[in-house]
N, C-alpha and C positions, 0 to 999 in steps of 0.2 A: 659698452654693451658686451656680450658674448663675443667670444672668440673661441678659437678649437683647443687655444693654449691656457686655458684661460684657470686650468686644474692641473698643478703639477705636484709631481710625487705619489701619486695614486692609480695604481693597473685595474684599470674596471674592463681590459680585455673579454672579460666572461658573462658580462652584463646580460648578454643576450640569454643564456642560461636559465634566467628566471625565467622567460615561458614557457620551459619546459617541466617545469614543478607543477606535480599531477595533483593538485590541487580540485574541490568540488564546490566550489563557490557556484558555477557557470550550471554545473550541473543540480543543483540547487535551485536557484532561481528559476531555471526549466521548468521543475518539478512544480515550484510554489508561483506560477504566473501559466501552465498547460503548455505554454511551448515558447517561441520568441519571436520578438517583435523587431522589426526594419534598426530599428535604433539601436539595438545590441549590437550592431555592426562596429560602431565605431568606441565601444564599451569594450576594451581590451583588457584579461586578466589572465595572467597563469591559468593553464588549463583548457585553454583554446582547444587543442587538439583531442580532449577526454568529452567532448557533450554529448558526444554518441552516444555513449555509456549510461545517460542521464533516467536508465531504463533499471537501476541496478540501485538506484536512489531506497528502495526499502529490503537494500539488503535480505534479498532472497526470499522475502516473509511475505504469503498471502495468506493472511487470515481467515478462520472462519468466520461466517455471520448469517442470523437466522435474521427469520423476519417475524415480528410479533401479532403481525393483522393475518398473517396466511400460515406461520409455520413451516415456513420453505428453509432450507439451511443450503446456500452456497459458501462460495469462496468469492472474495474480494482481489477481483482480478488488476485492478490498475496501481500500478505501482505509485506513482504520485501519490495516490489519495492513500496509497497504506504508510508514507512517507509522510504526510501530514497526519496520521493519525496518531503514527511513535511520536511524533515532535506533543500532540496534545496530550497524549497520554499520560497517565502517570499510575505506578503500582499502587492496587491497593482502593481504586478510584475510579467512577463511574463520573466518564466525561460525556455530555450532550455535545453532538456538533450539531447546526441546522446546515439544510442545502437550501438555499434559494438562486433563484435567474440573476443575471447580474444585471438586470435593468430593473429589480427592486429598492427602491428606495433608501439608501443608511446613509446615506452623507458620507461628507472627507473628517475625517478627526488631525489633529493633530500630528500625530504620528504618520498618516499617510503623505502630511506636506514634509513631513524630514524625508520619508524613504523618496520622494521624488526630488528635492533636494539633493541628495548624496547621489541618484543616478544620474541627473544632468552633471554634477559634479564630475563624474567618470569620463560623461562623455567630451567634457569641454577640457577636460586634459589630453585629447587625443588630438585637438581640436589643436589645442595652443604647444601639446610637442612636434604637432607637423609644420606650425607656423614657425615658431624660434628654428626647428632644422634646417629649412627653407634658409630663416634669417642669417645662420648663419655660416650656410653655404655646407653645410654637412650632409651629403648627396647617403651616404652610407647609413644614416640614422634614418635618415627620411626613405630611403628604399627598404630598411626592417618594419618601421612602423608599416605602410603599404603593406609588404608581406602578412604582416598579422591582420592587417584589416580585410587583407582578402581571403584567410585563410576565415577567419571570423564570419564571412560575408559566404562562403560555402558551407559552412555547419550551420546556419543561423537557415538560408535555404533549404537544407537537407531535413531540417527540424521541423519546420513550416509544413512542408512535404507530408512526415511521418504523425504530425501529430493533427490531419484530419479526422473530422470526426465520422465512425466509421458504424459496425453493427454495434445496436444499445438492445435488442432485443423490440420486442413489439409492443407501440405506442397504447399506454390506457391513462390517456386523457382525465382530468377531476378525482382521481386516486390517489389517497395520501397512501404514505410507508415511514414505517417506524421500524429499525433494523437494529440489532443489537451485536458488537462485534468483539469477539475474544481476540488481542493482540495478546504476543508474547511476556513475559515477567507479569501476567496477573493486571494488565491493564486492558481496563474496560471502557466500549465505545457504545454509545448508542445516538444514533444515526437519523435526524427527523428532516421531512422533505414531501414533496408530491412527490407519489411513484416513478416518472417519467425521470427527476433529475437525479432522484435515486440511483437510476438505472444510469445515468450518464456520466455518474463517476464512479460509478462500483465494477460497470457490466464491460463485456469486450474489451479490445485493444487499447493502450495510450498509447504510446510507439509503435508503428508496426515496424515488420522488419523491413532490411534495406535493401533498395531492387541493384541491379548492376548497378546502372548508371548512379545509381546514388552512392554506391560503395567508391566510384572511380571518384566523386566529385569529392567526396570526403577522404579517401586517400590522398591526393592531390592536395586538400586543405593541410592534411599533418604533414604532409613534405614539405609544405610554404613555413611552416611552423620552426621545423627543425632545421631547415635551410635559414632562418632568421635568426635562431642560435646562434650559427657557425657565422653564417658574414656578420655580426653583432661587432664581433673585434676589430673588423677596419674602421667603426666609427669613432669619430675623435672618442676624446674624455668627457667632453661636456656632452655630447650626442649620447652616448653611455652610461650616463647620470642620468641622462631626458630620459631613455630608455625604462635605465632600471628602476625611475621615480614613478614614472607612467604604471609599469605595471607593479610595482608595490600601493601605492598610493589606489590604485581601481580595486585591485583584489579585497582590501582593507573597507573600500565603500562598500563593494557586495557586500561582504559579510555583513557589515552592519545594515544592511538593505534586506536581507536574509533573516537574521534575527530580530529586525525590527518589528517585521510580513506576519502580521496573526492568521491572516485570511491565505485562501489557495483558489486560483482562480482554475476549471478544468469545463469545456466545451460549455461558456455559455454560463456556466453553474459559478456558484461562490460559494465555497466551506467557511465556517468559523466555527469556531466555540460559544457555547450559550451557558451562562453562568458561572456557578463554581462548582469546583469537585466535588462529589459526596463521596465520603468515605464509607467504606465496608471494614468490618470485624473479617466476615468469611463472604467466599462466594457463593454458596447456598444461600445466608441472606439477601445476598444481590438478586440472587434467580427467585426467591418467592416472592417479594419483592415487586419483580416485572412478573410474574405470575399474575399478580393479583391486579395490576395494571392492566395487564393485557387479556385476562379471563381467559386464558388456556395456557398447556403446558406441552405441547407437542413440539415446540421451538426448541424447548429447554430440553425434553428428551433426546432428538434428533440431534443435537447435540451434543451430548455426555452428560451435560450437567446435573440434571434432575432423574432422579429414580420416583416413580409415585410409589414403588410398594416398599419401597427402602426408608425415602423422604417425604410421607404422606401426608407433613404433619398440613398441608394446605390444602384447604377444601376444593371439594373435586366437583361440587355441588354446581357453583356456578361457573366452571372451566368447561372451555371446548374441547373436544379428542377423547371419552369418557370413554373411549373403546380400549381404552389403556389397562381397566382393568378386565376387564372378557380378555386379553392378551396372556393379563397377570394367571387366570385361571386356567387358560389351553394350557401353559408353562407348569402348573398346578396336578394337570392332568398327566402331562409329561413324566414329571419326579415321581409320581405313585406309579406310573406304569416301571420303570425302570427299580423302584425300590421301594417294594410293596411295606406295606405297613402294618403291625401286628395283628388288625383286624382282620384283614384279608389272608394272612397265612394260616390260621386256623380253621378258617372256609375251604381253602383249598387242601387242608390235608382231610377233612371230614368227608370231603367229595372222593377224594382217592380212597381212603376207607370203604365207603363206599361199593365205588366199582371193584373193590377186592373181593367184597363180600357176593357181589352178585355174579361174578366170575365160578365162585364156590358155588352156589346155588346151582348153576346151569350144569357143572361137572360131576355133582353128585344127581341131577335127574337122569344124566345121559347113562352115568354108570347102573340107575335101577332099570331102566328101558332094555339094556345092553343084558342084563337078568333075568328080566320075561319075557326078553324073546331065544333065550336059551330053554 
């Protein structure tokens, strides 16, 4: 069996080290399951200490997005879901996601029993390096692993915490929504769902931010973190191996648990992709396109996209918002005020003519009056 001797010629002193690799596996799976579950506790992976951050998952990017049944254009405030949208996205490409409840109907596939697979896998090496430390008597290996699981077991709470479901806006019941969303590099979302679930991964907070108390609890987590770094080197060699097997080996399941994840689970709700891409030549085709889907274009205006007196070539006939062009003409009326047009400068000089002439009239009655009364 294991002994402490049992590796010789090799300095794995620094073992501990790797959970300090700022790694976003953790902060990933956050993102693609809305927050975390009891069981991540004992799912240990580089990057323990970074899931706070798990808020930063779409890279700065909140999107615009109109709505096609109302014409309303916000911004897509939850970072998750703009983080599952890059992952679906693709340039060039108009992707359908649906939102449905997750107590809708689709079954397990295939692929759902591997990702659950590889995460009991995670967890049952946590399971069996606290038992062999135990075995074999390696008090140093087995007080880091703890460290990590408690530091784990305060962000995993902290998470729990912040990712209540909080303001979605105001409930309208039997209302579907269809939203259309411009992501960066020319990649196009369009968005179908009842309006409620809409609003449950689009609207408001996913993370709120951290009150005291949760900043102390999560500090105290990355101390436990980086304090298991440092005491890493009393543990034998073989405890040091367990170690740095543990959290290579977990980090490695995420991933593949990550990339496997088509779906995004976020308050209740379930994302996926519905179909295949369609391709676009340009984006003006995209936008008449959903024009003609949706029988108005005030979405597309309010947006940038659509010009009607520029890009008219789509009838306006059966489109809502037809006040678009009464706008085009006020704008109409504007330009001629400011720069009159050949018609009207010779109107206005004829009238000046004019009051010239009747100026003279008046100056030459005064002057014969001014004579007979001499």
């Amino acid at each position: 069996m294991f002994n402490t001797s049992s590796i010789k010629g090799i300095s794995l002193d620094a073992a501990g080290l790797v959970a300090l690799a700022d790694l976003k596996a953790i902060d990933y799976r956050t993102a693609l399951t809305g927050t975390s579950s009891w069981q991540d506790i004992l799912f240990l992976a580089p990057g323990i200490h970074c899931q706070q951050h798990a808020s930063g998952v779409n890279e700065g990017e909140y999107p615009m997005a109109g709505s096609l049944t109302t014409g309303h254009v916000f911004r897509i405030e939850n970072q998750a879901t703009v983080s599952f949208l890059q992952r679906v996205g693709k340039t060039g490409h108009l992707t359908i996601v649906q939102v449905d409840p997750n107590n809708s109907e689709t079954g397990s596939s295939f692929r759902d029993h591997i990702i659950w697979l590889l995460y009991l896998a995670g967890i049952l090496q946590t399971i069996i390096v606290l038992f062999l430390s135990i075995r074999i008597r390696d008090w140093w290996a087995f007080a880091v692993v703890m460290m990590l699981i408690i530091a784990r077991f305060c962000n995993v709470l902290v998470i729990r915490r912040r990712s209540e479901l909080g303001w979605k806006g105001a409930k309208e019941p039997g209302k579907n929504g269809d939203l259309i969303i411009i992501l960066s590099q020319d990649r196009w979302i369009r968005m179908e769902g009842s309006l409620d679930d809409l609003k449950a991964v689009t609207a408001g907070q996913w993370l709120r931010e951290l009150s005291a108390v949760e900043s102390f609890i999560v500090g105290f987590g990355t101390l436990l973190v980086y304090a298991s770094a440092a005491l890493a080197s009393n543990a034998s060699k073989v405890g040091s191996v367990l170690i740095a097997c543990l959290l290579m080996v977990s980090v490695a399941c995420l991933g593949l648990c990550n990339s496997l994840t088509k779906t995004q689970e976020m308050f209740g709700r379930t994302l996926r992709r519905e179909g295949d891409r369609k391709p676009y030549d340009r984006r003006l085709d995209l936008v008449k396109a959903l024009i003609e889907i949706s029988k108005r274009h005030d979405w597309a205006v309010n947006l940038g996209l659509y010009d009607p007196v520029r890009d008219g070539e789509v009838s306006l006939s059966t489109v809502h918002g037809s006040g678009q062009a009464s706008a085009g003409g006020e704008e109409g009326d504007v330009h001629d005020e400011m720069y009159p047009s050949e018609k009207t400068r010779p109107r206005a000089q004829s009238s000046s003519q004019g009051s010239d002439e009747g100026v003279t009239k008046i100056c030459a009655e005064c002057a014969k009056e001014t004579v007979d009364s001499r």
